[in-house]
Residue frames as a rotation matrix with the C-alpha (Angstrom) as fourth column:
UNK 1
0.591 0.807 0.000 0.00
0.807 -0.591 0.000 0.00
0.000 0.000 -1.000 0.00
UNK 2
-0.223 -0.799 0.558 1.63
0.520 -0.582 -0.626 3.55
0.825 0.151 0.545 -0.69
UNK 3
-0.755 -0.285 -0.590 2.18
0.647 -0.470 -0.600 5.90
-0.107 -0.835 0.539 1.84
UNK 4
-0.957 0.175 0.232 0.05
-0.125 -0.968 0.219 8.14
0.263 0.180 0.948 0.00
UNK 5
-0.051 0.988 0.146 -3.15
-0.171 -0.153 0.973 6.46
0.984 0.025 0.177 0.84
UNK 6
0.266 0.440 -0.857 -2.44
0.893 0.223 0.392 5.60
0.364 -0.870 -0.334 4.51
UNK 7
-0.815 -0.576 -0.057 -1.81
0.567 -0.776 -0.277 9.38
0.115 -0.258 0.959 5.09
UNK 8
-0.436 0.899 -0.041 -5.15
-0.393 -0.149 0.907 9.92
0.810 0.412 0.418 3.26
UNK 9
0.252 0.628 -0.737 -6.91
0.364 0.644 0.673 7.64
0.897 -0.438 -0.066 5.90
UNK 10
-0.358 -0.282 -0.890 -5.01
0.921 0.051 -0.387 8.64
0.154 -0.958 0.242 8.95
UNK 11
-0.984 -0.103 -0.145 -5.40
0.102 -0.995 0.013 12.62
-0.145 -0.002 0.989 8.16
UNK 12
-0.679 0.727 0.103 -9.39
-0.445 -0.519 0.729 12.25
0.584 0.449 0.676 6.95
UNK 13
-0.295 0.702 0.648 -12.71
-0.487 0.473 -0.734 11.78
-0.822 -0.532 0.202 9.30
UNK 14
-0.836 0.202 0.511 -14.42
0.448 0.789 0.421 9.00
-0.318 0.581 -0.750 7.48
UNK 15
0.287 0.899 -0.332 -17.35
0.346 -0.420 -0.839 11.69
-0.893 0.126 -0.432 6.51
UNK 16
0.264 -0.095 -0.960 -15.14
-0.352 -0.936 -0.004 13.08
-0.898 0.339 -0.281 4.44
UNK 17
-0.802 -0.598 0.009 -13.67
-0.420 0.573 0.704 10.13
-0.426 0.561 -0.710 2.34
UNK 18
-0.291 0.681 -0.672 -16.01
-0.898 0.048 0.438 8.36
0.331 0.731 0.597 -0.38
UNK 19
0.633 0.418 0.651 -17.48
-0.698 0.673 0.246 5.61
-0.335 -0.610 0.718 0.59
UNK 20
0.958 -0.142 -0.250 -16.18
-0.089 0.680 -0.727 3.62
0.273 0.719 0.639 -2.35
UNK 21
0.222 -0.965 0.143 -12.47
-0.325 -0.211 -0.922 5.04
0.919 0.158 -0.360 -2.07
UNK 22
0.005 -0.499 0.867 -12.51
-0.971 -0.208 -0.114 4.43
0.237 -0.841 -0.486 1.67
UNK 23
0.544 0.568 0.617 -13.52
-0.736 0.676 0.027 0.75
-0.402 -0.469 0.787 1.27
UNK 24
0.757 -0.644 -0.114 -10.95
0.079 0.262 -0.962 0.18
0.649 0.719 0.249 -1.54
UNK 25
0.221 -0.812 0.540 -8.53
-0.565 -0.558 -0.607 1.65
0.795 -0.172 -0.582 0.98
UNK 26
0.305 0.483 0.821 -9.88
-0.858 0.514 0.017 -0.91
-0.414 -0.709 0.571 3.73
UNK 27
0.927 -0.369 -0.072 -9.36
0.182 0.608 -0.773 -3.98
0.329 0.703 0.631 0.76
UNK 28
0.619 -0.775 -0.124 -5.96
0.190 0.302 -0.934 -3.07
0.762 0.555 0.334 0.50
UNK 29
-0.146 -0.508 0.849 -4.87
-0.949 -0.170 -0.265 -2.97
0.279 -0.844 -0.457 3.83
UNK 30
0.503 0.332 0.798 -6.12
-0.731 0.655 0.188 -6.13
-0.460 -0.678 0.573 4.28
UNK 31
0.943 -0.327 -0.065 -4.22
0.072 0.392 -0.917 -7.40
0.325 0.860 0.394 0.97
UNK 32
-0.048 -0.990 0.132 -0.62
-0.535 -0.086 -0.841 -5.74
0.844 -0.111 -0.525 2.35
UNK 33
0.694 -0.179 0.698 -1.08
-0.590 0.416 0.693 -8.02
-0.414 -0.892 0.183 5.67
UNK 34
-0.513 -0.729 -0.453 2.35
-0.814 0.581 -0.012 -9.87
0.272 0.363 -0.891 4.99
UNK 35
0.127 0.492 -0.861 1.42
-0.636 0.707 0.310 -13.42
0.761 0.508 0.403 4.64
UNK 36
-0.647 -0.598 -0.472 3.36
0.381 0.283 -0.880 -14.60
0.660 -0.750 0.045 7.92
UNK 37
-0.859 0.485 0.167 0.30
-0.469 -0.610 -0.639 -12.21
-0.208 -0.627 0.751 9.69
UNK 38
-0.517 0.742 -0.427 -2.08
-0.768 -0.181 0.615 -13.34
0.379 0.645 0.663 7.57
UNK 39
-0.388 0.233 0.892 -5.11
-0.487 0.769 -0.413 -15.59
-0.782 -0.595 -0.185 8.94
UNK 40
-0.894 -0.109 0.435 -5.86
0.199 0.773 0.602 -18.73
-0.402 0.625 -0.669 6.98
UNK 41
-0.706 0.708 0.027 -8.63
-0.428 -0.458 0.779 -18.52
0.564 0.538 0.626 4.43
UNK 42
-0.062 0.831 -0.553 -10.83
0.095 0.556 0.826 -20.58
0.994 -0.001 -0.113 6.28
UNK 43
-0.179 0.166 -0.970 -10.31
0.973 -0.113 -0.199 -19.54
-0.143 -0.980 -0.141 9.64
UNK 44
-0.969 0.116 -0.216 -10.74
-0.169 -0.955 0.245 -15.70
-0.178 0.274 0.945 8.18
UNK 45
-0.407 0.882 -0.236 -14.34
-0.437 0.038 0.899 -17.01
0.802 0.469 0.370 7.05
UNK 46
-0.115 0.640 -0.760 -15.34
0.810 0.504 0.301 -18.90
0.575 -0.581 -0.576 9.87
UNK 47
-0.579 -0.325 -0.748 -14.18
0.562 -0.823 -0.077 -15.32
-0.591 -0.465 0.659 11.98
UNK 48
-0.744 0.629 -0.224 -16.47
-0.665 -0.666 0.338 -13.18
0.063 0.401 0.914 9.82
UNK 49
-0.073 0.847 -0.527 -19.43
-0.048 0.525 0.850 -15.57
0.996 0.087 0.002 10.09
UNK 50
-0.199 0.050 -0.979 -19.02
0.977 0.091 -0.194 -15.40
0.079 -0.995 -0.066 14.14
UNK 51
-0.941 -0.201 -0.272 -18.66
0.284 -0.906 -0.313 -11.90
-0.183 -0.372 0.910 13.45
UNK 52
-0.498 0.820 -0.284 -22.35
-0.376 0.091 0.922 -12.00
0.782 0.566 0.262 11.16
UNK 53
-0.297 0.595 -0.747 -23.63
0.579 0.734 0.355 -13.49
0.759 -0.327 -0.562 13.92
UNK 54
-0.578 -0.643 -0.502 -22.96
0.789 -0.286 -0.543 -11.27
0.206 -0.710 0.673 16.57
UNK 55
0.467 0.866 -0.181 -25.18
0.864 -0.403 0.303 -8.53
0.189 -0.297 -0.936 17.87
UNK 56
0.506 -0.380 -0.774 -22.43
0.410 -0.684 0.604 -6.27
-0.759 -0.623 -0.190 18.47
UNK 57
-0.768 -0.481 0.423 -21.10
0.557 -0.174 0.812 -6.04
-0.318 0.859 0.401 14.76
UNK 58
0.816 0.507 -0.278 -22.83
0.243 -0.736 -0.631 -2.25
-0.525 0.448 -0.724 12.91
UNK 59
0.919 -0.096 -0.382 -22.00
-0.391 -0.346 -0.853 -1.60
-0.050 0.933 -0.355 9.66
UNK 60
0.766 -0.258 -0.589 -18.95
-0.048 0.890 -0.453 -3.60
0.641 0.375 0.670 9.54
UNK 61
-0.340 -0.442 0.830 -17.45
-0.750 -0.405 -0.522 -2.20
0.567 -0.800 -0.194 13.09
UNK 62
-0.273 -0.178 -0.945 -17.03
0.722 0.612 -0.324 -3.88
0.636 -0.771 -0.038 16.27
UNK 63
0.611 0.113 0.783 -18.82
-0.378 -0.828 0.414 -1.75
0.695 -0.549 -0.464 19.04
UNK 64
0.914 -0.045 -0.404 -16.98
0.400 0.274 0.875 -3.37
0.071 -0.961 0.268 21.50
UNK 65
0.029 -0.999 0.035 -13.55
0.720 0.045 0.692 -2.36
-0.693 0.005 0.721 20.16
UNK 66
0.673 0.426 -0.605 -14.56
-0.253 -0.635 -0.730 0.10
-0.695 0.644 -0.319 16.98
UNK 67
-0.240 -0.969 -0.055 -12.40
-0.354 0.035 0.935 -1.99
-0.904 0.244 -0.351 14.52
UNK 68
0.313 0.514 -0.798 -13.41
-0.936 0.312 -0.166 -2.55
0.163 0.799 0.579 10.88
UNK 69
0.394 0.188 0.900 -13.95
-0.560 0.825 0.073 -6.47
-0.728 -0.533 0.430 11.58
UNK 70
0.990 -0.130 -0.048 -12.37
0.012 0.420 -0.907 -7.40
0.138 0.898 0.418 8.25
UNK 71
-0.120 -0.961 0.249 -9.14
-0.802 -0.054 -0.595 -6.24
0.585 -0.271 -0.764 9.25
UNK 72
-0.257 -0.258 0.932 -8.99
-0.965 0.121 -0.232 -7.86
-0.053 -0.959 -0.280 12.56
UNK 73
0.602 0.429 0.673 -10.07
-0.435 0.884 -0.173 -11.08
-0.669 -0.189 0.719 11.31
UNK 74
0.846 -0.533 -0.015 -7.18
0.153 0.269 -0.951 -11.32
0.510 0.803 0.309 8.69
UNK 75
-0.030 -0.973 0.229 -4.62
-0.741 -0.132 -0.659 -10.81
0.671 -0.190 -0.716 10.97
UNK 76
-0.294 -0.796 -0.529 -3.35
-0.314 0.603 -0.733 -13.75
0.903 -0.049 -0.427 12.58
UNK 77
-0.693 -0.564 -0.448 -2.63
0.542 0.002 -0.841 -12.96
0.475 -0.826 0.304 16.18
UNK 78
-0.828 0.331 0.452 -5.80
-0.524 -0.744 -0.415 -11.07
0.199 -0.580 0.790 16.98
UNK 79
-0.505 0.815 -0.284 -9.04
0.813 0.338 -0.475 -12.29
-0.291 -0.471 -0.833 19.04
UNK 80
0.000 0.815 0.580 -12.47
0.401 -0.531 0.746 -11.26
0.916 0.232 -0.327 19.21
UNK 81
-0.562 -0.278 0.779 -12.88
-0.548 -0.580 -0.602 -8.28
0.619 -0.766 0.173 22.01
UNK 82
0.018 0.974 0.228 -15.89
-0.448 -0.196 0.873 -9.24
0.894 -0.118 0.432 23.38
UNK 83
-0.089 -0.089 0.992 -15.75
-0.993 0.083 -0.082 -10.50
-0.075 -0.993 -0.096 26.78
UNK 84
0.515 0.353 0.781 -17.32
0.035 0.902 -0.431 -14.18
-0.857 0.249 0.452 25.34
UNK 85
-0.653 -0.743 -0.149 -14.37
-0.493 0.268 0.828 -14.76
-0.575 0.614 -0.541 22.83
UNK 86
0.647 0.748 0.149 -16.45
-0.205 0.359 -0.910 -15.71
-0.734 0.559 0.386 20.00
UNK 87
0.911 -0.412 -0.013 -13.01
0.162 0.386 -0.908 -16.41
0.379 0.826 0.418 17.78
């Protein structure tokens, strides 16, 4: 990912960014996770289908943590917040 778009993201409120562009920008952050980070395809789906399930998961945020739940399920090393580990 270039520098130039995670400046873009860090420096803009998400009102201000397009939807589209900011979701493309989302995509490819999840694409530059170095493979060594990366969670397996099937454990990345089963982790978004806990997350689908979930009562605590708006608009593709975590309220419990406010993390875009795609990320955080492609990386490796991370858990679900929620007090009841659901992944």
């Amino acid at each position: 990912m270039s520098e130039e778009v995670l400046r873009r993201c860090k420096k803009c409120l998400l009102r201000d960014i397009d939807k589209n562009e900011y979701f493309e920008s989302l995509k490819q952050a999840i694409e530059a996770i170095p493979a060594d980070e990366k969670t397996e395809p099937e454990e990345y789906e089963r982790r978004l289908s806990a997350c689908t399930e979930c009562d605590r998961l708006s608009e593709g945020m975590c309220t419990v943590c406010g993390c875009f739940v795609e990320y955080r399920a492609a990386k490796s090393k991370e858990y679900c917040p929620d007090v009841h580990r659901k992944w």
